[in-house]
ZAVEX-631451 format. One record per residue (C-alpha): residue number from 1; x, y, z. Coordinates in steps of 0.5 Angstrom, whole numbers, plus 500, padded with zeros to 3 digits. Layout:
R;NUM;X;Y;Z
...
This chain:
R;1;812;615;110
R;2;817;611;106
R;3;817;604;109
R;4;824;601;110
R;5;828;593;111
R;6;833;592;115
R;7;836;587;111
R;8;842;583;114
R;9;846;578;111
R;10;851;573;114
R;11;858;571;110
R;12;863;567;112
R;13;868;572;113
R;14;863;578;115
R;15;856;580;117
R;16;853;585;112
R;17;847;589;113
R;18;843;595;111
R;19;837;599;111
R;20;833;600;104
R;21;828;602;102
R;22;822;601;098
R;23;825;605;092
R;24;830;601;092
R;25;835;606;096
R;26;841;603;101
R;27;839;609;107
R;28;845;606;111
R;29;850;600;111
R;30;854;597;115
R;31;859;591;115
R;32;862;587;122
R;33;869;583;120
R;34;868;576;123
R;35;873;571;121
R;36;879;573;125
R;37;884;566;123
R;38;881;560;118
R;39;883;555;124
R;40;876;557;128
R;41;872;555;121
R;42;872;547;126
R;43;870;551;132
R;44;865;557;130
R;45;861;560;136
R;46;854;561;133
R;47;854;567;138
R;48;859;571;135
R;49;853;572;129
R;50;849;575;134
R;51;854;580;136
R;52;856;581;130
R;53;849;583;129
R;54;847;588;136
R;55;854;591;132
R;56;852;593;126
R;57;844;595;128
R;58;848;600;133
R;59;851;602;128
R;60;845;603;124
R;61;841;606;129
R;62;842;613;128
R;63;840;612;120
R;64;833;611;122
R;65;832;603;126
R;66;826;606;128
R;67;822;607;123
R;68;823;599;120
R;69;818;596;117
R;70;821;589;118
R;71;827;585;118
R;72;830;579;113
R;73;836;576;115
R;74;839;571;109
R;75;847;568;109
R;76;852;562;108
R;77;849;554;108
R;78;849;548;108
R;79;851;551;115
R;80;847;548;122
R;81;847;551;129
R;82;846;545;135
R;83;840;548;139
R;84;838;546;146
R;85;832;547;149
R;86;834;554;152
R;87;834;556;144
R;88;842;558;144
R;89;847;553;141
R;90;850;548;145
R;91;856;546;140
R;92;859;549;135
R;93;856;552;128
R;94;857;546;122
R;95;859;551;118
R;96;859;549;110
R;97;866;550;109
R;98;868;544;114
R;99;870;538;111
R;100;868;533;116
R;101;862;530;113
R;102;860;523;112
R;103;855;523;106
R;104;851;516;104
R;105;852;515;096
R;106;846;517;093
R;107;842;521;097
R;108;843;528;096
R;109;841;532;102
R;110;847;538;104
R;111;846;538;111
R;112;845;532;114
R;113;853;529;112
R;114;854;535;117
R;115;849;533;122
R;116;852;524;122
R;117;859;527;122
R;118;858;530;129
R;119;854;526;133
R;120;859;521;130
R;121;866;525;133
R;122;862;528;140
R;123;856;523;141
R;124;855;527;149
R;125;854;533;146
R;126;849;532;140
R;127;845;527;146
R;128;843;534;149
R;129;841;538;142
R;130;833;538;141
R;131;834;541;134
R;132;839;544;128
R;133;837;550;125
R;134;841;553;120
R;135;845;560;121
R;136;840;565;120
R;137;834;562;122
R;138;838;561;128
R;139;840;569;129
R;140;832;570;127
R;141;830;565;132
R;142;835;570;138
R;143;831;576;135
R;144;824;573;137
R;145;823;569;131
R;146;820;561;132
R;147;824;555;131
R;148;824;554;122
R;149;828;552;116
R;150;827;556;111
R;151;826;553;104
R;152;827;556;098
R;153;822;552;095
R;154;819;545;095
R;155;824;543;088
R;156;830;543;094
R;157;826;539;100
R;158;831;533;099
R;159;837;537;099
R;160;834;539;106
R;161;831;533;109
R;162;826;528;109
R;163;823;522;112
R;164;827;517;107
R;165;834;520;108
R;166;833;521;115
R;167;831;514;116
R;168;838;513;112
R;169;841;516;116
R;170;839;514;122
R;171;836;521;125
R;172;830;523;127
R;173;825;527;124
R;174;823;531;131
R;175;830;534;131
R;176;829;539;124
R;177;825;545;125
R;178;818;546;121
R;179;820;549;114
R;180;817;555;111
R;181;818;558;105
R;182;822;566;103
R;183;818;572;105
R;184;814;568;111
R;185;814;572;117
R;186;816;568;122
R;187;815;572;128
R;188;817;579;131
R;189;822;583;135
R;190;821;580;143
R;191;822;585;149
R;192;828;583;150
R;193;832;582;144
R;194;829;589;142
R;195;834;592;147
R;196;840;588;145
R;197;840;589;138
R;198;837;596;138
R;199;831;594;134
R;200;823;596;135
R;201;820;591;139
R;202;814;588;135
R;203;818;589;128
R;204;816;583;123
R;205;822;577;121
R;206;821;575;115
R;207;823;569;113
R;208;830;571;108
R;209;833;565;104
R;210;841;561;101
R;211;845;567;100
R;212;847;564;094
R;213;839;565;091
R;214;837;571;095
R;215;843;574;091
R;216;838;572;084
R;217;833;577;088
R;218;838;582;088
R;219;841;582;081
R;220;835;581;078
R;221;838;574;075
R;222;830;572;072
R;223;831;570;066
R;224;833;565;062
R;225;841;567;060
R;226;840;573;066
R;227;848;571;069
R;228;850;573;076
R;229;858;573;079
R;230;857;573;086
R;231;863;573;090
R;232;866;573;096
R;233;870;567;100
R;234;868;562;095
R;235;865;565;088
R;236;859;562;083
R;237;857;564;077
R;238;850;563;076
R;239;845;562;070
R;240;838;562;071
R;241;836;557;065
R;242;829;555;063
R;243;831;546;063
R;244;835;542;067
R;245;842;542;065
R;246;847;536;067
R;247;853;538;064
R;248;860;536;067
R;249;863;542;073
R;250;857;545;073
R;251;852;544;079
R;252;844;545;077
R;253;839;547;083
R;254;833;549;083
R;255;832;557;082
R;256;828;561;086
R;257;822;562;081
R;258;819;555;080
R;259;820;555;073
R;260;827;556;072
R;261;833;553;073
R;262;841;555;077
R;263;846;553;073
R;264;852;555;077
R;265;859;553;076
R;266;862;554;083
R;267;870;557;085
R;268;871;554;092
R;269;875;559;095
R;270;877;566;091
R;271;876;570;096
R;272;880;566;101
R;273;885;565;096
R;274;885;572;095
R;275;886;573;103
R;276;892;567;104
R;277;896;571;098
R;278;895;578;103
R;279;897;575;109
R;280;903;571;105
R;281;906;578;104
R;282;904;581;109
R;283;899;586;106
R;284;893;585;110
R;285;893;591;112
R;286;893;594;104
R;287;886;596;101
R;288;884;592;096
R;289;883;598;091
R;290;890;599;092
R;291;892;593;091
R;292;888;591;085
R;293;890;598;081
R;294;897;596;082
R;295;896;589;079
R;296;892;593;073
R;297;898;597;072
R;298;902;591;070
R;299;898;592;063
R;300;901;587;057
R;301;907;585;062
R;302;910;579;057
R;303;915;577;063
R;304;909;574;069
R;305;909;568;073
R;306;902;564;073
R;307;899;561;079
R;308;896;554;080
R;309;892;553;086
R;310;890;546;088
R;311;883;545;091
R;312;879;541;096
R;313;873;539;097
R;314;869;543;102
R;315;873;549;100
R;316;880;551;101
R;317;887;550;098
R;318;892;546;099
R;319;898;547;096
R;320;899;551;089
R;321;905;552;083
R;322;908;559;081
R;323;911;557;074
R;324;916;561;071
R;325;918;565;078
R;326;924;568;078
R;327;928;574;081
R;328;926;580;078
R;329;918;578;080
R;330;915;582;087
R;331;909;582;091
R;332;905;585;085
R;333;908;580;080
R;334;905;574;084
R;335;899;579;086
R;336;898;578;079
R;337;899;571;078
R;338;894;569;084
R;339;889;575;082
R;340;889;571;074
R;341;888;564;077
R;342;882;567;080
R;343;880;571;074
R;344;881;564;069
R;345;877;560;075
R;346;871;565;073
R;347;872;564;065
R;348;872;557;066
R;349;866;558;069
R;350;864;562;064
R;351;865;557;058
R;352;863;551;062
R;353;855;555;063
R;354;856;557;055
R;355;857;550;052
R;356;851;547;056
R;357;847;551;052
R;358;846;557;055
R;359;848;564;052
R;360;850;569;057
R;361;851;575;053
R;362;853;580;060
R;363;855;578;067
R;364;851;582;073
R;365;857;583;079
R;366;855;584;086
R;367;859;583;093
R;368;866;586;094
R;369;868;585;089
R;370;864;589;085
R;371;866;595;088
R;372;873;595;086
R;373;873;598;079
R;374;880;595;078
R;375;877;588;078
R;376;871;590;075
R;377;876;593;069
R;378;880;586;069
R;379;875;581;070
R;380;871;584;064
R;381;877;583;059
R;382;878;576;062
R;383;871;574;061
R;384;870;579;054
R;385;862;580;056
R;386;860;587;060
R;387;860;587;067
R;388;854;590;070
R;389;855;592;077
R;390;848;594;082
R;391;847;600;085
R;392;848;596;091
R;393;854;592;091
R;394;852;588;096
R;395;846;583;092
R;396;843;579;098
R;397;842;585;102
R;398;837;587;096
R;399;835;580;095
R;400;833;580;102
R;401;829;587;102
R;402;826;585;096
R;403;823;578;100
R;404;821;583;106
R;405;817;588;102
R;406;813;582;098
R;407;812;578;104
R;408;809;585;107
R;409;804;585;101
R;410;808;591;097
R;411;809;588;091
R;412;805;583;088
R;413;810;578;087
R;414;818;577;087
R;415;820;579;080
R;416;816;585;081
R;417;819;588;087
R;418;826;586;083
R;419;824;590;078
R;420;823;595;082
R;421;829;595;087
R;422;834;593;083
R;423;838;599;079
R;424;845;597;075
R;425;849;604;074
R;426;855;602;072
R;427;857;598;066
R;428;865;596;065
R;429;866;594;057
R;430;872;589;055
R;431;878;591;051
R;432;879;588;046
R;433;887;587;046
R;434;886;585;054
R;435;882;580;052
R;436;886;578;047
R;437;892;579;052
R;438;889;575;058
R;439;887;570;053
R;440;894;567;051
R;441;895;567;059
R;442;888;563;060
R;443;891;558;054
R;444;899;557;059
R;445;894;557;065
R;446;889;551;062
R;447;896;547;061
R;448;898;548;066
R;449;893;546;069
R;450;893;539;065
R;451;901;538;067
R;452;899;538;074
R;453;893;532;074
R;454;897;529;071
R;455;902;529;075
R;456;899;526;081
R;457;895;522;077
R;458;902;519;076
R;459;903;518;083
């Protein structure tokens, strides 16, 4: 019998989840919207991911839930659930987006800004939290997993918490769970939950993992100048890299192999910006395909505008430039002013990563995005490197199965599994007089840019 994981990924704007089995074959798919307005991100009720979860297993279920060989559950973090005794949430999420966080200078844990900022704004409600669990250790835990905080390695510890930090920050170390690393199981399927969530009762949970590394897995990002796109409401592109690197507007981590490192230059909301600009001009209800074939069509327009959008901290935008508006320009001529900024954002990336050192010679896309070959199209003649696109658009789902089926003992290790389980079947060349094209307008973009900064740095 061939043995499957029910493989589940928690984003920002949406829950995915899928059935893959150990051939790498995405059995079956299914994807529940979440974010309805942005102004619940302050206010996110951590029950709506176990809803959204019991929705997407019932849609599974006719596919073959049954004969599951165990669960993996990755997702969107630094992000926390308040967590009474009872098990279930008693405030709202800490999301990562929130820009409500109190950090102390110089000590580098994600999480616990998030943790000091709540018990300082409802010190009533935190008095009855016994423990912060992040998103999906806390969706694991309601299907009859034990109270963890998954890890990646022993290199991100202090990015978590430890004795020092929490001591610094005021906090005790009784209310973090235990840390366990990826691939562990950390428990199976209760009675109860099996009836909620429509699983076989007594299937393994398996520790998952940072959407944003599992997604690594997931393209076979695993070696040195390997290069993934991982895009969705924010979007980053990380490069596995062999040393440390420091180089200004890239971000280094710890990879998920101890002998690498994640070099990632971060766009904080592309995918958000993507969605203001939709509902703005009231398409929302447009797919994005058809948008982004539209855009496309425009070619080597000469008469477009550029967009120029300002980022904060924590994610978001909060205002933004279209230069060069005028009277002849529509919907699909801003469309493609804000599609480019976002595009320009990636090249940007793209050439910070190179210039640490780093030679990046194709780029593997994975999430949404990749599965729009428009984009894909565009994006390609933006960067000027092939785009690579998996069988499975969706990374983290992969990356997720590929830790399931290595801490069941499939495979002997992960980048076996990866091997394995990862398959590329498109492949999306750059034109040259594209790239030469969105060159020049990168080039106005870049200025522009220099124009605004220093502007405000005038004021």
């Amino acid at each position: 019998m061939i043995r499957s994981i029910l493989a589940v990924d928690i984003g920002t704007s949406s829950l995915k989840a899928g059935i893959i089995d150990e051939n790498g074959l995405l059995v079956a798919w299914a994807h529940v919207p979440l974010l309805l307005d942005t102004n619940e991100l302050n206010a996110w009720n951590a029950d709506r991911w176990v809803q959204a979860l019991a929705q997407a297993c019932k849609k599974l279920q006719p596919k073959g839930v049954a004969g599951l060989s165990g669960v993996v559950i990755s997702g969107q973090g630094p992000t926390l659930v308040p967590v009474g005794k009872d098990g279930k949430a008693v405030a709202p999420a800490l999301l990562w987006i929130d820009k409500r966080f109190d950090k102390i200078p110089g000590q580098p844990s994600y999480f616990l800004p998030y943790i000091r900022s709540f018990i300082q704004r409802e010190p009533e409600t935190a008095a009855h939290v016994s423990c912060y669990v992040p998103c999906t250790e806390y969706l694991a835990s309601q299907l009859g997993a034990r109270q963890v905080a998954v890890i990646p390695n022993q290199r991100y510890s202090d990015s978590y918490w430890d004795d020092a930090q929490c001591q610094a920050y005021g906090l005790p170390r009784s209310i973090f769970p235990e840390s366990v690393l990826p691939a562990t199981i950390i428990g199976e399927v209760s009675r109860t939950a099996s009836r909620q969530f429509h699983l076989p009762p007594g299937l393994p949970i398996i520790a998952g993992g940072p959407d944003f590394l599992v997604s690594l897995l997931g393209t076979s990002t695993l070696e040195p100048g390997d290069c993934c796109d991982r895009a969705g409401s924010s979007e980053g592109l990380n490069a596995c890299s062999p040393l440390q690197l420091q180089h200004e507007g890239l971000r280094t981590l710890p990879h998920l192999l101890s002998d690498f490192w994640n070099v990632s230059g971060i766009i904080s909301s592309s995918g958000l910006l993507f969605e203001w600009f939709r509902r703005m001009t009231g398409q929302s209800k447009r797919s994005h395909a058809d948008m982004l074939e539209e855009v496309e069509a425009l070619g080597k327009s000469s008469d477009l505008p550029v967009f120029i959008p300002g980022f904060e901290q924590g994610g978001g935008f909060t205002d933004g430039i279209f230069w060069g508006l005028n009277q002849t320009h529509g919907p699909v001529h801003i469309s493609r002013a804000v599609v480019e900024s976002i595009g320009f954002s990636v090249k940007d990336a793209l050439e910070r990563i190179r210039a640490a050192g780093i030679a990046v010679k194709e780029i593997r896309a994975c999430g949404g995005q990749a599965k729009n070959p428009a984009w894909c199209r565009m994006k390609a003649d933006i960067l000027g490197i092939p785009l690579l696109v998996p069988a499975i658009e969706d990374a983290e789902l992969t990356g997720d199965a590929v830790l399931g089926f290595y801490g069941l003992g499939l495979f002997p290790s992960v980048e076996d599994a990866a091997k394995t389980l990862v398959r590329f079947e498109k492949r999306y060349e750059p034109r040259n007089d594209m790239t030469h094209y969105f060159n020049q307008r990168a080039s106005i973009h870049a200025e522009l840019i220099q124009r605004c900064v220093a502007v405000n740095k005038s004021r």
